[in-house]
C-alpha positions as CSV (number, residue, x, y, z in Angstrom):
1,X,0.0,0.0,0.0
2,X,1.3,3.5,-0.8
3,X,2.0,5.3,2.1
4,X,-0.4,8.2,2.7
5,X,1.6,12.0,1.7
6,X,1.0,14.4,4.6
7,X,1.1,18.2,3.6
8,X,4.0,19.7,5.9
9,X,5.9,23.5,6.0
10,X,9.5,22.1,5.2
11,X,9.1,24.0,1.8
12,X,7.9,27.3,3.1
13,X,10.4,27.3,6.0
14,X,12.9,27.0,3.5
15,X,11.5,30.1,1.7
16,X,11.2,31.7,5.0
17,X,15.0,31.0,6.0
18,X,16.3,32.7,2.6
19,X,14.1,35.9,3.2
20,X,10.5,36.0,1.7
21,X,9.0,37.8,4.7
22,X,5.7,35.7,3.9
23,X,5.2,32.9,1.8
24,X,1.6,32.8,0.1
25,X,0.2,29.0,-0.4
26,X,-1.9,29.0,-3.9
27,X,-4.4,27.0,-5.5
28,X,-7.5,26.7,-7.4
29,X,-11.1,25.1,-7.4
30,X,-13.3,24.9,-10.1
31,X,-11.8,24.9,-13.1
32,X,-13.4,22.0,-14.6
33,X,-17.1,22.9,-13.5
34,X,-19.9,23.9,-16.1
35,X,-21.1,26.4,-13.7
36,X,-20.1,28.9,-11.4
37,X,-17.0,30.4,-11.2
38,X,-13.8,29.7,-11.1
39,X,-12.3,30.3,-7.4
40,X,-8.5,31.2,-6.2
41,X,-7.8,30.7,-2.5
42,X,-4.6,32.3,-1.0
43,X,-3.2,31.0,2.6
44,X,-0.1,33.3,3.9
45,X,2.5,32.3,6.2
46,X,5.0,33.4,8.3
47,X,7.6,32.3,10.9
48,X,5.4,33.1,13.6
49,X,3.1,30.6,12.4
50,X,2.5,27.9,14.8
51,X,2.6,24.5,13.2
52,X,0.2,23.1,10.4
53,X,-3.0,22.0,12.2
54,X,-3.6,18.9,11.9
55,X,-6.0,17.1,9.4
56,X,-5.2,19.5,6.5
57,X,-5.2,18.0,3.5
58,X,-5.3,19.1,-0.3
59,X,-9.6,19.4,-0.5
60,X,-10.0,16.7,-2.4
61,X,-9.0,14.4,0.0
62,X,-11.1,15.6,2.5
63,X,-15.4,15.1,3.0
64,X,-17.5,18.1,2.9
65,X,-18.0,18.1,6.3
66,X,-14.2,17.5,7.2
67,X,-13.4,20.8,4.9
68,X,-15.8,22.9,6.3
69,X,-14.6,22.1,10.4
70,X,-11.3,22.9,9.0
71,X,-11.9,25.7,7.3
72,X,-12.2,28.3,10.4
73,X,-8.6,26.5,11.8
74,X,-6.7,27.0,8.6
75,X,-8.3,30.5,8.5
76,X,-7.4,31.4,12.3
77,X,-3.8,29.9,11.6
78,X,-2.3,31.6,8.6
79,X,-1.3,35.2,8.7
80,X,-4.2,36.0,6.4
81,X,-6.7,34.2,3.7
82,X,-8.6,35.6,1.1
83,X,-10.2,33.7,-2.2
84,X,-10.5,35.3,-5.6
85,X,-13.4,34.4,-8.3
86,X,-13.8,34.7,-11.9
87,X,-17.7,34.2,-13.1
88,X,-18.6,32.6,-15.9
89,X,-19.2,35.2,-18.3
90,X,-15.9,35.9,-17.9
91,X,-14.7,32.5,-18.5
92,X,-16.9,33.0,-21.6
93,X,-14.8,36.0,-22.8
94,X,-11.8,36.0,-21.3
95,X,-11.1,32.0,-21.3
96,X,-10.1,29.5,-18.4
97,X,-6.4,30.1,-18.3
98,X,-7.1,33.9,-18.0
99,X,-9.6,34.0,-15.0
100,X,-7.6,31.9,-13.0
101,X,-4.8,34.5,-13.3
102,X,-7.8,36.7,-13.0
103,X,-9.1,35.4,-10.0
104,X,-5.8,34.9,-8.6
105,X,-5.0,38.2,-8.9
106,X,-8.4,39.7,-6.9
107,X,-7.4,37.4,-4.4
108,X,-3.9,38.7,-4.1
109,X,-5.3,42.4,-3.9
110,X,-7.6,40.9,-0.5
111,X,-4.7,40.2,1.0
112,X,-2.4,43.2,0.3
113,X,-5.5,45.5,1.7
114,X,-5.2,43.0,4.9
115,X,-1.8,44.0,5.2
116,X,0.4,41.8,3.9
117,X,3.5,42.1,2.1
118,X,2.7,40.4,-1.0
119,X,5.5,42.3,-3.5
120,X,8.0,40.6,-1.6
121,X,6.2,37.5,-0.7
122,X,7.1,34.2,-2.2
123,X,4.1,33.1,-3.8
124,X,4.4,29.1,-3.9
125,X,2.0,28.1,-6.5
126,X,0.4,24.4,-7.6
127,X,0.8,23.0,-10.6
128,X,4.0,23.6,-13.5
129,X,2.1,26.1,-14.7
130,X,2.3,29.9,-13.9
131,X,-1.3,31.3,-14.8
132,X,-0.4,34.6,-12.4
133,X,1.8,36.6,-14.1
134,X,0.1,37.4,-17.3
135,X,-2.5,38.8,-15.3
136,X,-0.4,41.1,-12.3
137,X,0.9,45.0,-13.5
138,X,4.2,44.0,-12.0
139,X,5.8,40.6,-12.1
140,X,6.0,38.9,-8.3
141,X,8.1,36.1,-7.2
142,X,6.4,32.9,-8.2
143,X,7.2,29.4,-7.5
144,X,5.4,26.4,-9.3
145,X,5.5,23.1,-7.5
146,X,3.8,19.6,-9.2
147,X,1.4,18.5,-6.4
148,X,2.2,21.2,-4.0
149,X,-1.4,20.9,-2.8
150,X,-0.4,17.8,-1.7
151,X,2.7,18.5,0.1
152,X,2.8,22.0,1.1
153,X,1.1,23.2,4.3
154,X,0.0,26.5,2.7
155,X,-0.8,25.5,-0.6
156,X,-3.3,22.3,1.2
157,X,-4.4,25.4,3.5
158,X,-5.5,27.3,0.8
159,X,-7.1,24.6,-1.3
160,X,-9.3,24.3,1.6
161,X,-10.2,27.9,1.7
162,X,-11.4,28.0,-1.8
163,X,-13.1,24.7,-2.0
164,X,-15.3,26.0,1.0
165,X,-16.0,29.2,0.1
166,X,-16.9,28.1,-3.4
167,X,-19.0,25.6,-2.3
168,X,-21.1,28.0,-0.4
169,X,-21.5,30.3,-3.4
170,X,-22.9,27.3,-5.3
171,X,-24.9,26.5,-2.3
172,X,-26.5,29.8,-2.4
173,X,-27.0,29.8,-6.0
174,X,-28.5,26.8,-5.8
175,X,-31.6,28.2,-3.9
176,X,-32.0,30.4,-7.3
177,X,-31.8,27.4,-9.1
178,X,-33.1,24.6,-7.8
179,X,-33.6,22.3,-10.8
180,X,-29.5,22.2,-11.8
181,X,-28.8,20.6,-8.0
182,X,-25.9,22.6,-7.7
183,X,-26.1,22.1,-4.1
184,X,-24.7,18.6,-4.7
185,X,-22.7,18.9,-7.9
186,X,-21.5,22.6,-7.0
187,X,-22.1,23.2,-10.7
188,X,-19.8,20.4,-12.2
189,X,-21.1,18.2,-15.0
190,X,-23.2,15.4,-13.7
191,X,-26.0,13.7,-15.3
192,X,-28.7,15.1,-13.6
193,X,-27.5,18.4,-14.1
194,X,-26.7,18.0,-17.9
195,X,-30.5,16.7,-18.4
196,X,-31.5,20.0,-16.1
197,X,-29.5,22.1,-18.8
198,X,-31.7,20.3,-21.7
199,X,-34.6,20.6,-20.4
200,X,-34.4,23.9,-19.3
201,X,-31.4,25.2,-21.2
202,X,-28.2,27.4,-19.4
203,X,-28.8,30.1,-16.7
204,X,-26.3,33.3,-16.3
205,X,-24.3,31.2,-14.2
206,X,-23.6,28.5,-16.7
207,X,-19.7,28.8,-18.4
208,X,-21.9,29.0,-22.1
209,X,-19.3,28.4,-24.2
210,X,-18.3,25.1,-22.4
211,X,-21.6,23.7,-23.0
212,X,-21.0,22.5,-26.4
213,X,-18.2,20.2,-24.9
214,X,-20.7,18.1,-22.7
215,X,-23.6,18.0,-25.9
């Protein structure tokens, strides 16, 4: 059996020790949903941070009802939190890649108004791909790292942050919109909601332009 990967600090500590004053834990939820938007969540830490609480895990490895206990902890923890969205008329005219620097980047701007020192933060980012820069006025210090949302404490920290807060928006929405059940498939691409969109075609919510895909 493969032994089970635990999300740990040694990465940002490193980061910390060379002289990023903060190091800001990135990642992203909803990407591959047919509705809603696509969400950002931000987790930035510090030296003074106490250890990673434990139980935090990349989101999708955790229940619904694990993530949302956790949530308040990861948020009480890190130095400051914040979770960016694009919506999907925006992902209709901008594209995927774009928003997420999009949404990144709004998320970014909560957490410089909190205070923190985000231009000469270490931004540790999951995933080989850097979808930030295109979309910041002035280039940051950006780190990529393959399954970082697995190992690092701030990037698992963060995944949990916007999976929740996402969640809730689709939650919400899906008292507007009862029919899509977006309160169970937080506007990703299941059956039952693809036969809601048939029947009663896309709302303002729906990423229109994606829709051809799932015909």
């Amino acid at each position: 059996m493969m032994a089970v990967v635990l999300p740990h600090l040694d990465i940002e500590l490193e980061m910390l020790a060379a002289g990023a004053p903060v190091v800001i834990g990135i990642d992203e939820v909803g990407r591959g949903a047919i509705a809603g938007p696509v969400a950002v969540g931000v987790a930035a830490v510090a030296s003074s941070c106490a250890p990673l609480p434990d139980g935090v895990r990349d989101s999708k490895l955790l229940s619904e009802k694990r993530r949302e206990i956790l949530e308040p902890v990861v948020r009480d923890w890190a130095v400051a939190t914040a979770v960016g969205y694009a919506e999907a008329h925006e992902i209709d005219e901008l594209g995927i890649m774009m928003c997420l620097g999009l949404a990144g980047k709004r998320a970014l701007a909560s957490l410089h108004a909190q205070g923190v020192d985000v231009r000469r933060g270490t931004l540790l980012l999951d995933g080989n791909h850097d979808y930030l820069s295109g979309s910041l006025s002035r280039p940051l210090n950006i780190v990529t790292r393959i399954k970082a949302d697995r190992d690092c404490g701030s990037v698992a920290a963060a995944s949990v942050i916007a999976k929740v807060a996402r969640d809730r928006v689709m939650i919400a929405r899906h008292a507007e919109h009862p029919d899509y059940g977006w309160a169970g498939n937080k506007g990703y691409g299941s059956a039952a909601h693809l036969e809601a969109i048939g029947a009663g075609g896309p709302t303002s919510h729906h990423r229109r332009t994606w829709l051809h895909a799932t015909a």
